[in-house]
C-alpha positions as CSV (number, residue, x, y, z in Angstrom):
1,X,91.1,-34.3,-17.2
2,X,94.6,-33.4,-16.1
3,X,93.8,-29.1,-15.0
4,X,93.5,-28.8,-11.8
5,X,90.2,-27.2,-11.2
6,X,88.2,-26.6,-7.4
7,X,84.4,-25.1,-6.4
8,X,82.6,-23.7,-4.1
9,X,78.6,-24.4,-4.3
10,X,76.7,-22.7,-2.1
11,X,72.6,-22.8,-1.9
12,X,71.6,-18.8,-1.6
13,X,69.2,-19.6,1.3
14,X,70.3,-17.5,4.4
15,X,73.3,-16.1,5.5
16,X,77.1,-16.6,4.9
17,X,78.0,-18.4,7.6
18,X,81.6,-18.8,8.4
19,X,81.6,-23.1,7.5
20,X,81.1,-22.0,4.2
21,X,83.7,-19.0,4.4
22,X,86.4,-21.7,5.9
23,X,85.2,-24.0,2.9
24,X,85.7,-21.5,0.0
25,X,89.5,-20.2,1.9
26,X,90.3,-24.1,1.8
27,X,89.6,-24.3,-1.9
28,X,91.0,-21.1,-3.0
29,X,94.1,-21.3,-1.0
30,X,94.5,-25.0,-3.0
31,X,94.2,-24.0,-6.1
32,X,95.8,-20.6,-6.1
33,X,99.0,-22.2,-5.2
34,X,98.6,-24.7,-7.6
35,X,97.9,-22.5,-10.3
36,X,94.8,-24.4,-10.5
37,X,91.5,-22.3,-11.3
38,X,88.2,-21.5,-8.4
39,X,85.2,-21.4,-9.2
40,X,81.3,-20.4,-7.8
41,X,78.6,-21.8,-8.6
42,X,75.1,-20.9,-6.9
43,X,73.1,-23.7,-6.1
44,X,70.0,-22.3,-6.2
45,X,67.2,-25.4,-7.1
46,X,65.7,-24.9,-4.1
47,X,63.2,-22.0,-5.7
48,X,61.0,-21.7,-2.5
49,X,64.3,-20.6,-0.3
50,X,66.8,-19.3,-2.9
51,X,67.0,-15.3,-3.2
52,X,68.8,-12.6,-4.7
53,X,69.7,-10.7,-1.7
54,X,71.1,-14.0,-0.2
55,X,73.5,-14.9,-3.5
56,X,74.4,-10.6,-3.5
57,X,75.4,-11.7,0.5
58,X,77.8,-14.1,-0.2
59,X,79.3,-12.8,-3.4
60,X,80.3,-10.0,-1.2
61,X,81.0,-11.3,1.5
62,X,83.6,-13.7,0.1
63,X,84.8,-10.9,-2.0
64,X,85.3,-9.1,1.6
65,X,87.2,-12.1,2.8
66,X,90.1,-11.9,-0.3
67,X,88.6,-14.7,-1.8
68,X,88.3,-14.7,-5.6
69,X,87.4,-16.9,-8.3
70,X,88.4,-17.3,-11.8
71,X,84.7,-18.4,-13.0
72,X,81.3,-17.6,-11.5
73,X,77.7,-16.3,-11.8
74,X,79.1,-12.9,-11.6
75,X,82.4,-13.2,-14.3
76,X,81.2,-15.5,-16.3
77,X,83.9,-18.3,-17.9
78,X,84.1,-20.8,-20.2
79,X,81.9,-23.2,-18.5
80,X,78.5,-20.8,-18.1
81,X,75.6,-20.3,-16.8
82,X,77.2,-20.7,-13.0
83,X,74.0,-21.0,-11.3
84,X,72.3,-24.5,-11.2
85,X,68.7,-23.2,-12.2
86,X,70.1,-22.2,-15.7
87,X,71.7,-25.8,-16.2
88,X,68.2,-27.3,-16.3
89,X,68.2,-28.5,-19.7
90,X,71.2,-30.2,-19.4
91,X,70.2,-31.9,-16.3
92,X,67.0,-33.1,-17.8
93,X,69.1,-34.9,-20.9
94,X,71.4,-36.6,-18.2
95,X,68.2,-38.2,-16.1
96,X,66.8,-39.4,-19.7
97,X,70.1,-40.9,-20.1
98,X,70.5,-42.7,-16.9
99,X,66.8,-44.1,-17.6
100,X,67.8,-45.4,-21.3
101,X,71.1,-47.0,-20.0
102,X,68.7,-48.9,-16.8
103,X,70.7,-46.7,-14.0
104,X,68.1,-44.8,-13.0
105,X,64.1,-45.9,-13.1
106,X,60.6,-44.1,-12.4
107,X,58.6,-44.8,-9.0
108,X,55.1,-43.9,-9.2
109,X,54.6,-44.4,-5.2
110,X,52.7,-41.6,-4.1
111,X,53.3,-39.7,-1.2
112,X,50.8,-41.1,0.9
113,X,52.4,-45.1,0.0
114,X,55.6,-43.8,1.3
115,X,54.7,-42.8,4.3
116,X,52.7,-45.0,5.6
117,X,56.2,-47.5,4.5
118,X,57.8,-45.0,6.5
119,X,55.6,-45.9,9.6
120,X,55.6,-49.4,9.2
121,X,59.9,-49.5,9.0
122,X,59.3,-47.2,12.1
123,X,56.7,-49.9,14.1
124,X,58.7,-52.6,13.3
125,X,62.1,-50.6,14.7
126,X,63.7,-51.2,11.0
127,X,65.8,-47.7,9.1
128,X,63.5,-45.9,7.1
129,X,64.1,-46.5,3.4
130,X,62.8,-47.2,0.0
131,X,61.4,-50.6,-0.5
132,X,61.7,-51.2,-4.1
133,X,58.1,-51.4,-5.3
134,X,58.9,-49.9,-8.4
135,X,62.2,-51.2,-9.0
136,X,61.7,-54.4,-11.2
137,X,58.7,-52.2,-13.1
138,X,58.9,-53.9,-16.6
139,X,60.0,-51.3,-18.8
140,X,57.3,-51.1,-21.1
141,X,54.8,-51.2,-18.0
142,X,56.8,-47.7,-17.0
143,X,56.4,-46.2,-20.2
144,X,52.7,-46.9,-20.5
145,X,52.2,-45.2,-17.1
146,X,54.3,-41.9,-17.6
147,X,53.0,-41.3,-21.4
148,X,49.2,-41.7,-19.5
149,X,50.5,-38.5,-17.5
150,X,51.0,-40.8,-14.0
151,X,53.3,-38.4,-12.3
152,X,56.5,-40.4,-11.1
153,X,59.9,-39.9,-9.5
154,X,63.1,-40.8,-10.8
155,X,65.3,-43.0,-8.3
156,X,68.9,-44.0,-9.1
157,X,69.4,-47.8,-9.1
158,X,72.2,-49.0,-6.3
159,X,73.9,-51.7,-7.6
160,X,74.7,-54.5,-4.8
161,X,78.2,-54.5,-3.3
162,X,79.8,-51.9,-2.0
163,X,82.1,-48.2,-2.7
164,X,85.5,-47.4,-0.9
165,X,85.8,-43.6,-1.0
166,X,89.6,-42.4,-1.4
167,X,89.4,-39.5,0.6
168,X,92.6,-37.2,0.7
169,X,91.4,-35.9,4.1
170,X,89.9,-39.5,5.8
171,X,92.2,-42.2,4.1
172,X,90.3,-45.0,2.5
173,X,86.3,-44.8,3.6
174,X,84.1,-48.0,2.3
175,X,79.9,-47.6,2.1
176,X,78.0,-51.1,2.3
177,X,75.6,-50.4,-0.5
178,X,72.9,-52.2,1.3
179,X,73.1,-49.3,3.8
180,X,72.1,-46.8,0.6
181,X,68.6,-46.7,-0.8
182,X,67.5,-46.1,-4.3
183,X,67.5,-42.3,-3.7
184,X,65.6,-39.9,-5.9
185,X,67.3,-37.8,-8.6
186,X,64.0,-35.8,-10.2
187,X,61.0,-35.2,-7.8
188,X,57.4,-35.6,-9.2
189,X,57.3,-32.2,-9.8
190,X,60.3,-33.1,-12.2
191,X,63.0,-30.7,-10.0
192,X,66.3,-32.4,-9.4
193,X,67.7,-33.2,-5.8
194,X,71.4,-31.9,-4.7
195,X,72.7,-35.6,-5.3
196,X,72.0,-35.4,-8.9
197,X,72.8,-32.1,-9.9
198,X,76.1,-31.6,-8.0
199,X,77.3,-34.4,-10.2
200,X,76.0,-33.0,-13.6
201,X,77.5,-30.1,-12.7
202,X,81.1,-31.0,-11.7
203,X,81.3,-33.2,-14.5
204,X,80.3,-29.9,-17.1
205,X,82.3,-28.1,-15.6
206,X,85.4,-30.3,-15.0
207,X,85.9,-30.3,-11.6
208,X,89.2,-32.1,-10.8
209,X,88.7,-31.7,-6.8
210,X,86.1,-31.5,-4.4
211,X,86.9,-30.0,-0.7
212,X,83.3,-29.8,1.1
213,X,82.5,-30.6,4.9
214,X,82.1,-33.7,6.7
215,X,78.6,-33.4,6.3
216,X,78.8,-34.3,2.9
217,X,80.4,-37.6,3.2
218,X,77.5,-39.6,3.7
219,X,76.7,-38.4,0.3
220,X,79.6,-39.2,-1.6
221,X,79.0,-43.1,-2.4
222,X,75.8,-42.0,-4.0
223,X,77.7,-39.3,-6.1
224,X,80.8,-41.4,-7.1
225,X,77.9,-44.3,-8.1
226,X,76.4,-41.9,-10.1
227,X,80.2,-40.9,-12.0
228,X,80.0,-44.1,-13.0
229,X,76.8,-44.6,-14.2
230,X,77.5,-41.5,-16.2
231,X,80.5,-42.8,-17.6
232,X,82.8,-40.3,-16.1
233,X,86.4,-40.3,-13.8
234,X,85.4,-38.8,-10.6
235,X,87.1,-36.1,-8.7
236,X,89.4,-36.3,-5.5
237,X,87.6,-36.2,-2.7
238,X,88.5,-34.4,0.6
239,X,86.0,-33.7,3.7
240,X,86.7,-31.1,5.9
241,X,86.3,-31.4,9.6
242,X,83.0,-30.7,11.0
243,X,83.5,-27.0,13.3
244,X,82.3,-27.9,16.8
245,X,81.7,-26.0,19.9
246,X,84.1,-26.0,22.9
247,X,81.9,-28.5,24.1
248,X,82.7,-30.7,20.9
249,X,79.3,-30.6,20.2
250,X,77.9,-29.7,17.0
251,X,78.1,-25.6,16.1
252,X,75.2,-23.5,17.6
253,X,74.4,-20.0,17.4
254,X,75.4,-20.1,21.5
255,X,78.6,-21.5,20.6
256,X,79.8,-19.1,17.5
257,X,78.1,-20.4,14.9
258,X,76.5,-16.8,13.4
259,X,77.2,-15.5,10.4
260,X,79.8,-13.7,8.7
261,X,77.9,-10.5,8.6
262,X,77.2,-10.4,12.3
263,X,81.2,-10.8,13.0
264,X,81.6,-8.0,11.0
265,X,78.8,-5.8,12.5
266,X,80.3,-6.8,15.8
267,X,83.9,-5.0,14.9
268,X,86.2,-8.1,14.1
269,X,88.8,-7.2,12.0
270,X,89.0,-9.1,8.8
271,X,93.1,-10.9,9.0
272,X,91.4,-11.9,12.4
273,X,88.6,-13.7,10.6
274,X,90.5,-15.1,7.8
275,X,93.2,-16.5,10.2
276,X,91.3,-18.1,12.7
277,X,89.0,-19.6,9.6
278,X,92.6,-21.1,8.3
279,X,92.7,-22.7,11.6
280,X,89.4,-24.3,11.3
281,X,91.1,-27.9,10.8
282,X,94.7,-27.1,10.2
283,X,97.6,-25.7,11.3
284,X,101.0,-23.9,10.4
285,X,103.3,-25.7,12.0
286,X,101.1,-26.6,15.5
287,X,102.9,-23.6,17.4
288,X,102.5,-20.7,15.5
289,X,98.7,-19.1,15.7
290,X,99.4,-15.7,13.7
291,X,99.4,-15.4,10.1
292,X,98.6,-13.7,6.7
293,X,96.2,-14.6,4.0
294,X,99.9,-15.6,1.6
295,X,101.4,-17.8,4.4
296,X,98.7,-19.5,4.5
297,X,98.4,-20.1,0.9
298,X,102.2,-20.8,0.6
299,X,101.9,-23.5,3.0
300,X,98.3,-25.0,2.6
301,X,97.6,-28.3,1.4
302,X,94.6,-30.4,1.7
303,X,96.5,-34.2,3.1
304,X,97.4,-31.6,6.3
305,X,93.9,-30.8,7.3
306,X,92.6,-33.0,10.6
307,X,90.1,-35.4,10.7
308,X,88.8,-34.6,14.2
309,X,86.4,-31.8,14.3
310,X,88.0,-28.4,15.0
311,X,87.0,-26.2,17.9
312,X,85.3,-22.8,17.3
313,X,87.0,-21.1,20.4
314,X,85.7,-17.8,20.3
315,X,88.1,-17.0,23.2
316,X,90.6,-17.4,20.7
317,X,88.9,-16.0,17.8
318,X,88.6,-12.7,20.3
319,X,92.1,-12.6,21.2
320,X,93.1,-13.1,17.4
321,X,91.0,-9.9,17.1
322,X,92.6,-8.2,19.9
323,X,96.2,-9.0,17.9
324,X,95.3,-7.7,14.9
325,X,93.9,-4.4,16.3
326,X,97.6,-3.8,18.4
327,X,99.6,-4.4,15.3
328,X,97.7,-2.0,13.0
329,X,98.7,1.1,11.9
330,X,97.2,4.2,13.5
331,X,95.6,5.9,10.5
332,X,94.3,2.4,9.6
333,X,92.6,1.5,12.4
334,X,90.8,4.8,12.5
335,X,89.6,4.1,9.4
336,X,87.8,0.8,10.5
337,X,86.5,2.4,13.3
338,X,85.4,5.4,12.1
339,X,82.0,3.3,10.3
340,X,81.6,2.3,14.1
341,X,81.7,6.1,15.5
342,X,79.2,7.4,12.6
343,X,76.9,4.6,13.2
344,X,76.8,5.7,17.1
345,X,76.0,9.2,15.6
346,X,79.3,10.7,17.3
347,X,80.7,11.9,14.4
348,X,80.0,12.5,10.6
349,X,82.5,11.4,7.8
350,X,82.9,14.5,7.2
351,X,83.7,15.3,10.8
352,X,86.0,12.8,11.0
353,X,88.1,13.7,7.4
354,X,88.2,17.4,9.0
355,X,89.7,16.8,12.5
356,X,91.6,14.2,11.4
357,X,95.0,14.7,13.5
358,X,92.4,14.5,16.5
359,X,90.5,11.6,15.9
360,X,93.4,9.4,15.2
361,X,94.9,10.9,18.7
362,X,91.5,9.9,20.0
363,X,92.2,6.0,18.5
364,X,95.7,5.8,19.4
365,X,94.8,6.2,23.2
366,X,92.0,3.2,23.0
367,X,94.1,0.5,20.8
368,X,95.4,-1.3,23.5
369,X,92.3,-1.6,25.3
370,X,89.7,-2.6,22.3
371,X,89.7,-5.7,21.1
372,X,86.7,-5.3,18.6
373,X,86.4,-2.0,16.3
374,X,82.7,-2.4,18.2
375,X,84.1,-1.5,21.3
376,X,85.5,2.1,20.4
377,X,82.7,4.1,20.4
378,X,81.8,3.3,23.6
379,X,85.2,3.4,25.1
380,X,85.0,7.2,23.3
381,X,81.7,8.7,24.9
382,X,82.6,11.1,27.1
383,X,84.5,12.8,24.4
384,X,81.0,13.2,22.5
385,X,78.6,14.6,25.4
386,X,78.1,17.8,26.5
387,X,80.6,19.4,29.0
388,X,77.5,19.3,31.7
389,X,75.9,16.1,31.6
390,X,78.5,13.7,31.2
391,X,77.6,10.4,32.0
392,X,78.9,9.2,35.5
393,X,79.5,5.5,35.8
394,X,78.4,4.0,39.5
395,X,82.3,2.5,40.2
396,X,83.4,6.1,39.1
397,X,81.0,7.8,41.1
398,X,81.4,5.5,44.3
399,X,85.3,6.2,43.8
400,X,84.9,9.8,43.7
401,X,82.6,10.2,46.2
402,X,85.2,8.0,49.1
403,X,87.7,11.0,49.4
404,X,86.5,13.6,51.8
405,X,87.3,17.6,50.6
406,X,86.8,16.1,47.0
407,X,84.9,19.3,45.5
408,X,87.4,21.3,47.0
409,X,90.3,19.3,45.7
410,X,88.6,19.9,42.2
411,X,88.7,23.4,42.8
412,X,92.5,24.0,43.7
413,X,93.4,21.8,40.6
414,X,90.8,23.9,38.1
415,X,93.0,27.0,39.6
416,X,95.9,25.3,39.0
417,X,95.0,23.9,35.6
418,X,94.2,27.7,34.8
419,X,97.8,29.1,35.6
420,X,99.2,26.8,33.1
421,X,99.9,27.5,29.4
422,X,97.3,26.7,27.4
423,X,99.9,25.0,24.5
424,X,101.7,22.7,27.0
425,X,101.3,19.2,26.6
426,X,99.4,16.2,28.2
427,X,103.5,15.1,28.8
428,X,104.6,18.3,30.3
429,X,101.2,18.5,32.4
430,X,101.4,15.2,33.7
431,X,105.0,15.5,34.9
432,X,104.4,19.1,36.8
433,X,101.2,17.7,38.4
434,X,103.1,15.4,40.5
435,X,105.4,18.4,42.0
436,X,101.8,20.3,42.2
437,X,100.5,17.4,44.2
438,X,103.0,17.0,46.8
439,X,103.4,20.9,47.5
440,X,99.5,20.6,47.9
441,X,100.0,17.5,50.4
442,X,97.2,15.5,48.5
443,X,97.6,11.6,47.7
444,X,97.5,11.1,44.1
445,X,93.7,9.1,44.0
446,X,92.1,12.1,46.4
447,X,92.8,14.0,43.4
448,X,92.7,11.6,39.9
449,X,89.3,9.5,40.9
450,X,87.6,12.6,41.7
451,X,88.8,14.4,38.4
452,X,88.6,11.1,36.3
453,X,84.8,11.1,37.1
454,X,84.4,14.7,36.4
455,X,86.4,14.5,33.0
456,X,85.1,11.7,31.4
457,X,82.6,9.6,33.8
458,X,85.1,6.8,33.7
459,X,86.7,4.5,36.7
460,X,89.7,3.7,34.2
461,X,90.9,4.7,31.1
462,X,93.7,7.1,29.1
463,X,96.0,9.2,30.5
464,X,93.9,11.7,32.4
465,X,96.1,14.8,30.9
466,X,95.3,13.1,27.6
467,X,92.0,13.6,27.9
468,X,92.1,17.4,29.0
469,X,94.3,18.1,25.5
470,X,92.1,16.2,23.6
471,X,88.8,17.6,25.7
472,X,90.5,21.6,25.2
473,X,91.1,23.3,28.4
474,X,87.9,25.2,28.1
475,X,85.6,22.4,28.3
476,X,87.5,20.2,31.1
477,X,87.4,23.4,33.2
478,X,83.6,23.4,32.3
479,X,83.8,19.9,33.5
480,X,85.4,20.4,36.5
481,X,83.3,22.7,37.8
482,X,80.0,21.0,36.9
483,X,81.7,17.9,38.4
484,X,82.2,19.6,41.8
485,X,78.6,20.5,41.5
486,X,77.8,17.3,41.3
487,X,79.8,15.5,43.6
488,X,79.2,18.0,46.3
C-alpha cells in the first residue's frame, strides 16, 4: 500500500460538533497537500441512534466548512458502499475468519453472568473486565452450542505481551496487554462493535493514515492487534489533542463545546471558524493567529500538531470573528447579514436586493462595532420601527433627560435641520452643525444625547447625521418632534 489515502468516520448520531470539524480540516488539509485522496465514511451501526437528518447535517456542514472528499456515501468511488451498515457482509466473512484462524472465539456468558462478574471485580476493588470463562472452550464444545441456536458473542483473543503504538503525534506509546480484555467484536444479536468494524473497513478501503482524537488511543492496541490477526500492514497512526476548556478541563457545552450549526446560527463567520479550528492543536509559526484555508494547507503537517490538549478560548474564537468581519468587503458582508435582518423580519430579500445602495450604507456604519453577523440586526432597529414609537433605551433616556431645556433644544435644531437642503450630506451637515451650535451657545451633549435618543433610542452608535440621511429628513423631523413629546 504505497497511496497515500486519509478518513473521516463519523457516527450520524447528533450534531456536528466542531471536534469532528477540526478532525476532518486536519485530514483534508494532509492529504490535499500531499496529493493524497479524503475520504467519508458514515459509521452508522449504531441503528437505534443513526439518522438521516443527522448524516444530511454533517455532509453539509463540512461541505460549508470547504472541506471535500474524493470518496464518500454521497460521490461514491472505487471502494463503495461508504456507509458501514452496507459493509455488513463483508464484516461477517472477516469474524468467521478470525474464529477459523483461533483469533477470535464465541462467549456464551449471558448478560446476567457478566454482571454479576462485574459486581464481584467491583466488591473486591479489582478493574472490571472479562474473566475468560469461555476462552479455553474446546472448539468442538463451541460449535455444538452455536449450531443448538445458544446465542453467543464473539470476543477477540489478546495475546500475552504487549503493543508499542508509533504514533506520529505522541512518539512511541506501549499498551501492557494484560491491561486489555478479550473485547467483543459481534454482539449476541450478531451487530459488530466500532473496534471491529473500523478495522474491516480501513483495511477495504486502504487507508494509509489515521488522524482521529486522543480519545481514540486507548483503542488503538486493540485495532493494530486485530491488523495483525487479519494479516494486514497497519496504518500510521496520529491522535489529535483532546479540545479542553480554559479551565483545561474536558469541553462542555458551558465552555464552547456546541455544535457547528449553533456557531453559525449565532453569526460567526466561516474563515473565523475554520481558522481558529486550524488552531485547535497547532500553530503557523506560534506568532501569527490570522490565516486562510490555503496557508494552512501549504504549511500543515501532522508531526507539528501538540500533544497537550488545546484550549477552546472562545474569547479568541470571538475576536477571530470580530477580524474577519473588519476585513470584509462591504457588499459581502451585507450579504451574510442580510439572512440575519430577514430572520428578525426587518427586511425581505426582496427588500434588501431593491434598496441595495441603502442597506449596504446601513452595514458599512455597524462593521466596526459587530463582531457576530448576529449582532446586526439588533445594532439596526431603530432604522426598522415606526417614526413614533421608537424604542428608547434606559441609559439613552436617563442621558437625555439630564440636560434642562432639552425639548426646546430639539425644537431649534428641527428648525434648523428644516432650513437646510434636503440633498446635503451627513459630511456637510455634521461640519455646519458645529458653527450652528456655538452661534446657539449650546454644549455639544445638551443637544446630541437628547437627539440621539429621539433618532434612534440609542446611548451610542453611528454618526448621528448618518442616521438622519439614511432615516430621510421627513421621518427624523417626525422623530424629533415625537421625541420632544416624549421627553417633555
Amino acid at each position: 500500500m504505497t497511496d497515500l489515502r486519509v478518513r473521516i468516520a463519523p457516527s450520524p448520531t447528533g450534531a456536528v460538533h466542531l471536534g469532528l470539524c477540526r478532525t476532518a480540516l486536519f485530514n483534508w488539509a494532509y492529504a490535499k497537500k500531499r496529493g493524497g485522496k479524503f475520504i467519508l465514511r458514515i459509521e452508522d451501526t449504531d441503528r437505534t441512534r443513526s439518522t438521516e437528518e443527522s448524516e444530511r447535517a454533517i455532509v453539509e456542514g463540512l461541505r460549508w466548512l470547504g472541506v471535500q472528499w474524493d470518496e464518500g456515501p454521497d460521490v461514491g468511488g472505487p471502494h463503495a458502499p461508504y456507509r458501514q451498515s452496507e459493509r455488513a457482509e463483508g464484516h461477517g466473512k472477516q469474524a468467521v475468519s478470525l474464529l477459523g484462524s483461533g483469533h477470535a472465539y464465541r462467549c456464551f456468558c449471558t448478560p446476567e453472568r457478566l454482571a454479576e462478574v462485574r459486581e464481584a471485580q467491583e466488591a473486591a476493588k479489582e478493574t472490571p473486565r472479562y474473566d475468560g470463562h469461555c476462552r479455553g472452550m474446546d472448539g468442538a464444545e463451541s460449535q455444538r452450542r452455536a449450531d443448538a441456536g445458544e446465542p453467543f458473542a464473539i470476543r477477540f483473543l489478546i495475546p500475552e505481551g504487549s503493543t508499542t503504538i508509533h504514533d506520529l503525534v505522541r512518539g512511541e506509546v506501549t499498551f501492557d496487554h494484560k491491561e486489555i480484555d478479550d473485547w467483543i467484536m459481534a454482539r449476541r444479536d450478531g451487530t459488530p462493535t466500532y473496534n471491529f468494524v473500523v478495522v474491516s473497513d480501513d483495511v477495504a478501503m486502504e487507508i494509509s493514515h489515521v488522524f482521529r482524537g486522543e480519545e481514540h488511543l486507548v483503542n488503538t492496541p486493540k485495532q493494530l492487534l486485530l491488523y495483525q490477526a487479519m494479516g494486514y500492514e497497519p496504518p500510521r497512526f496520529a491522535h489529535l489533542p483532546l479540545m479542553l476548556g480554559k479551565d483545561r478541563k474536558k469541553l462542555s457545552k458551558r465552555s464552547g463545546d456546541t455544535s457547528l450549526g449553533d456557531y453559525i446560527a449565532n453569526g460567526y463567520p466561516k474563515a473565523a471558524i475554520v481558522n481558529f479550528l486550524c488552531l485547535q492543536g497547532w500553530a503557523l509559526d506560534g506568532e501569527t493567529e490570522v490565516f486562510d484555508v490555503d496557508t494552512f494547507v501549504e504549511h500543515f503537517d501532522i508531526e507539528n500538531v501538540q500533544k497537550a490538549g488545546a484550549v477552546f478560548d472562545i474569547d479568541k474564537f470571538r475576536w477571530l470573528s470580530a477580524d474577519t468581519i473588519r476585513r470584509m468587503d462591504v457588499a459581502e458582508l451585507s450579504q451574510e447579514v442580510a439572512p440575519f435582518v430577514i430572520q428578525a423580519g426587518q427586511m425581505t430579500a426582496d427588500e434588501i436586493a431593491d434598496r441595495r445602495d441603502w442597506f449596504q450604507r446601513l452595514v458599512a456604519g455597524e462593521q466596526e462595532r459587530i463582531d457576530l453577523f448576529s449582532e446586526f440586526p439588533p445594532r439596526v432597529r431603530p432604522f426598522f420601527e415606526a417614526d413614533d414609537a421608537v424604542t428608547f433605551e434606559d441609559q439613552a433616556e436617563a442621558g437625555a433627560r439630564k440636560h434642562e431645556g432639552r425639548v426646546e433644544t430639539l425644537g431649534r435644531f428641527a428648525d434648523w435641520l428644516r432650513g437646510r437642503d434636503a440633498s446635503e450630506s451627513a459630511e456637510a451637515m455634521a461640519a455646519a452643525v458645529k458653527d450652528w451650535v456655538k452661534e446657539e451657545g449650546l454644549k455639544f451633549p445638551a443637544l446630541f444625547q437628547p437627539l440621539r435618543c429621539a433618532l434612534t433610542g440609542m446611548a451610542g452608535g453611528r454618526d448621528l447625521f448618518d442616521c438622519i440621511e439614511l432615516l430621510g429628513r421627513e421621518s427624523a423631523l417626525a422623530r424629533i418632534e415625537a421625541g420632544q413629546k416624549r421627553l417633555a
